[in-house]
Structures are given as structure tokens and as C-alpha cells.
DOBADO-376855 format. One record per residue (C-alpha): residue in three letters; x, y, z. Coordinates in steps of 0.001 Angstrom, whole numbers. Each point is the difference from the previous one (the first is absolute). Layout:
N
Ala, X, Y, Z
...
***
This chain:
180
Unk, 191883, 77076, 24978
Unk, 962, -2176, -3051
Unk, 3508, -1380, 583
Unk, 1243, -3051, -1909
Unk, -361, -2312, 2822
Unk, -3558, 687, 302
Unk, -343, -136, -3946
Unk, 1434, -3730, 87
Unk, -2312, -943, 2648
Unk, -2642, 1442, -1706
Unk, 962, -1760, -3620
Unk, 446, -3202, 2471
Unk, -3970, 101, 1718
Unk, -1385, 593, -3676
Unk, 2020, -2976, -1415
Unk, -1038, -1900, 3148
Unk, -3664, 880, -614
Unk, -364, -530, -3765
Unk, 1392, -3256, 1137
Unk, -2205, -957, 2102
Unk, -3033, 1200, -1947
Unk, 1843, -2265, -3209
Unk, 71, -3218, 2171
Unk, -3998, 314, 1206
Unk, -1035, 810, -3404
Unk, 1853, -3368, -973
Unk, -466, -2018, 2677
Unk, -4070, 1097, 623
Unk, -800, -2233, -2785
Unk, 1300, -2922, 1771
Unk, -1762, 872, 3213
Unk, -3139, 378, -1468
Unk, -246, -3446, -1182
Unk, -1338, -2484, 2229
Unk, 2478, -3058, -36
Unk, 273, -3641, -291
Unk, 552, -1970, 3073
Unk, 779, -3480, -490
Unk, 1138, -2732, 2560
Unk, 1842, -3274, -1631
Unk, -180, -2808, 3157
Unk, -3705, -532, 49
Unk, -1774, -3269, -1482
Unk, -3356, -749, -644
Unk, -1979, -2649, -2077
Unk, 466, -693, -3914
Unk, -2642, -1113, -2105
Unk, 363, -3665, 579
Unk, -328, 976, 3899
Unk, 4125, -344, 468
Unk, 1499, 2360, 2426
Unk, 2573, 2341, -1825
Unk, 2086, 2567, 273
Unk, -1854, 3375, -530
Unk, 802, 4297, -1124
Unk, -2236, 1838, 1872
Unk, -410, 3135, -1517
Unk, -2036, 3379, 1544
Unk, -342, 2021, -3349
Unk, -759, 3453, 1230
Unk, -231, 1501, -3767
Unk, -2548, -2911, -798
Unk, -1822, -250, 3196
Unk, 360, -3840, -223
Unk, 1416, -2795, 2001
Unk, 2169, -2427, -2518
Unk, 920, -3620, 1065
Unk, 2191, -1686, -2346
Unk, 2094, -3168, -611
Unk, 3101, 368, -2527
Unk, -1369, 1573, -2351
Unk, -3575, -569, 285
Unk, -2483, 1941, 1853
Unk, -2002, -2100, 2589
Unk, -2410, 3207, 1300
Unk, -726, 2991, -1438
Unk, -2131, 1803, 3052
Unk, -991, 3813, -621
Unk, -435, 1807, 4052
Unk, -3351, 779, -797
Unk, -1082, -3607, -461
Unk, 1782, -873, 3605
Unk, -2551, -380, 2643
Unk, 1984, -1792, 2595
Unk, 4011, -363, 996
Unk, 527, -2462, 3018
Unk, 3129, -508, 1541
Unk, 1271, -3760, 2492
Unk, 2796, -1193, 1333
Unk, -155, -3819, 399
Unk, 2541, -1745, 2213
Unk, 334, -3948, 199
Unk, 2622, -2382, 1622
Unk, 2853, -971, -2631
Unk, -1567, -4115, 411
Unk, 690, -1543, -3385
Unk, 3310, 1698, -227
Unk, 964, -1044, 3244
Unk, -882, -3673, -808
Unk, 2112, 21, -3157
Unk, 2779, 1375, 1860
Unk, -554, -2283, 2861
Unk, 1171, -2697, -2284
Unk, 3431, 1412, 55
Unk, 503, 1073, 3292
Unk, -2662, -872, 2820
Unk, 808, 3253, 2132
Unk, 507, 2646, -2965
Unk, -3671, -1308, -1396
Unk, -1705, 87, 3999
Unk, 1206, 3855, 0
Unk, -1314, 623, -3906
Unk, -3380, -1532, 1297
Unk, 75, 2854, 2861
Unk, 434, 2870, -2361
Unk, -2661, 1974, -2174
Unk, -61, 1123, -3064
Unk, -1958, 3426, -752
Unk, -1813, 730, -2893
Unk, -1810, 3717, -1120
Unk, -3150, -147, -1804
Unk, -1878, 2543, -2365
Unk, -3893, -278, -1143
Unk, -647, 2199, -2443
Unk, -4085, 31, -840
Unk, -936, 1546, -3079
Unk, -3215, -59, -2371
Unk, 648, -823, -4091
Unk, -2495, -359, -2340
Unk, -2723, 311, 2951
Unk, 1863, -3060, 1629
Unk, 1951, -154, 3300
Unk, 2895, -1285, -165
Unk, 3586, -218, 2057
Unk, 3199, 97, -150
Unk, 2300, -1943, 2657
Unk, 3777, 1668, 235
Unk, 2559, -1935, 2398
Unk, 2507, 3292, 1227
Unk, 3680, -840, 594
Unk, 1154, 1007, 3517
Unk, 2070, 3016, -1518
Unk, -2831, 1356, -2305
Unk, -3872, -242, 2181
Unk, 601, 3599, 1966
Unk, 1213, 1559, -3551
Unk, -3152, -1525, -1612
Unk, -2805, 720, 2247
Unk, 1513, 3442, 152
Unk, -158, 23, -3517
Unk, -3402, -1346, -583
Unk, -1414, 2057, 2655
Unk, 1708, 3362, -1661
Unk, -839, -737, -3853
Unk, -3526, -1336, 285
Unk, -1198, 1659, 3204
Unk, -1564, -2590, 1263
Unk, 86, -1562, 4297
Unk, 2008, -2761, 57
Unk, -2102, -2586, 2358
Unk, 2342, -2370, 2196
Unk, -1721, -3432, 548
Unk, 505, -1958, 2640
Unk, 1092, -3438, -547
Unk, -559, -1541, 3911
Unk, -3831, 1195, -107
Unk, -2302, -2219, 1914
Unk, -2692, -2060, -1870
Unk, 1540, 1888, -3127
Unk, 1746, -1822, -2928
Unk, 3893, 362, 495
Unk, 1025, 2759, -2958
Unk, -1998, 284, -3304
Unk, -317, -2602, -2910
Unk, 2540, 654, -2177
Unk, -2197, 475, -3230
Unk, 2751, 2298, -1945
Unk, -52, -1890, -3011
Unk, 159, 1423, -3308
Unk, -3287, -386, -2098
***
């Protein structure tokens, strides 16, 4: 039976669906793209070999990895050319700080010497022009889960963890990220 309660509710569902099917229609668009991902605390090496700060970007729409300085991009890396991402953590003892703050106060320096300071490492191997090369990314503390994540996700490839405290093995990987 049609009464006018169950005319509203009927005018209110239709509203309520042409709604809906007004915000997918817009918003699918937006979906549909693949997105940017970019992380702002990493640094790597300039041209002149200079560690700087770094914009990591994971361009989804370009299938490229973009590492740039200011204004200037450092690496331009499409996926496909990727054939290796590495991931270390590196710890060390806080020595050289601790002996400059030793200066000032004998105690506070002895207990700066005791700490470590933790640093995240990426690798990423790729092939350009038919020549390997690398790329050598230092991950802040808040960022390295986010990124591996990230580089995992956009270029589908394993990220490898090395082990720094391997016997009879070189400690890390030469840090050959320079720009060429």
C-alpha cells in the first residue's frame, strides 16, 4: 500500500542511491590512477659525492623511481630497469661524538660513547644503457617501513635484507650511489 510515509522513504533511497552512484562516477577517476608516493627525510649522494638531503618519489603513473635534490633530479630509474633492492640497518657506537662531548663534561661524553646510533640502508640495482649501476638511499627512522613497503608494492620486486655482521663478508655494501 502506497501511503506518504512510504512515498518519502522511497523518494529518500532513490536520492540516496543516485548519490552514491554520482560520487563513484566522480571519485572512480581518482581511484583508477596509480599515485605518487614520495618520502622527504632520505639523503643520498650528489654529484660531487656530498651526502644530501633527498625526495624519494614511487611514481606509480610513470613506473619510475625519482631521486631528486631541490630542484634537480639525481635518478630517474624506470621498475623495469630495477634488478635488485637491498635493504641494512647499520649500528655503530656514538665514539667521535662522545669524544667531542667529553670535552665538556667527562661523564655526559663516557655515556654518549655507550650509545648507538642506527642507520637504514637501501640498494637499489638497476641496468641503464646496458650498464649496472646503483643507487645508495640513507632512510630516516620515521620513513624505512613506509618505503620498503612502497618499493616493494610499486615495482614488485623482493626486497633482500643484508646482513651487516656476516662472517668473512665485507661489513654493508660500497656506497657507489653517485650520480654519473
Amino acid at each position: 500500500m502506497l501511503t506518504p510515509a512510504n512515498m518519502e522513504k522511497e523518494k529518500y533511497m532513490h536520492t540516496l542511491n543516485g548519490t552514491r552512484l554520482l560520487a563513484i562516477a566522480l571519485l572512480a577517476p581518482l581511484l583508477a590512477q596509480a599515485e605518487v608516493v614520495t618520502y622527504n627525510k632520505s639523503k643520498t649522494l650528489d654529484k660531487k659525492g656530498k651526502e644530501v638531503n633527498a625526495v624519494v618519489a614511487f611514481d606509480g603513473d610513470k613506473k619510475e623511481l625519482r631521486v631528486a635534490y631541490g630542484k634537480e633530479v639525481l635518478f630517474n630509474i624506470p621498475f623495469d630497469t630495477i634488478q635488485k633492492i637491498s635493504y641494512e640497518k647499520a649500528t655503530r657506537h656514538r665514539v667521535k661524538e662522545g669524544a667531542i662531548v667529553m670535552i665538556a663534561s667527562l661523564g655526559v661524553g663516557a655515556i654518549v660513547m655507550a650509545t648507538k646510533s642506527k642507520n637504514y640502508w637501501l640498494y637499489v640495482d638497476y641496468k641503464q644503457d646496458g650498464q649496472d649501476k646503483d643507487v645508495t638511499l640513507k632512510m630516516d627512522k620515521s620513513e624505512y617501513e613506509k618505503m620498503m613497503a612502497t618499493a616493494k608494492s610499486q615495482t614488485g620486486k623482493q626486497i633482500e635484507t643484508l646482513d651487516p655482521k656476516a662472517k668473512g663478508q665485507q661489513k654493508g655494501k660500497e656506497k657507489t650511489g653517485s650520480v654519473q
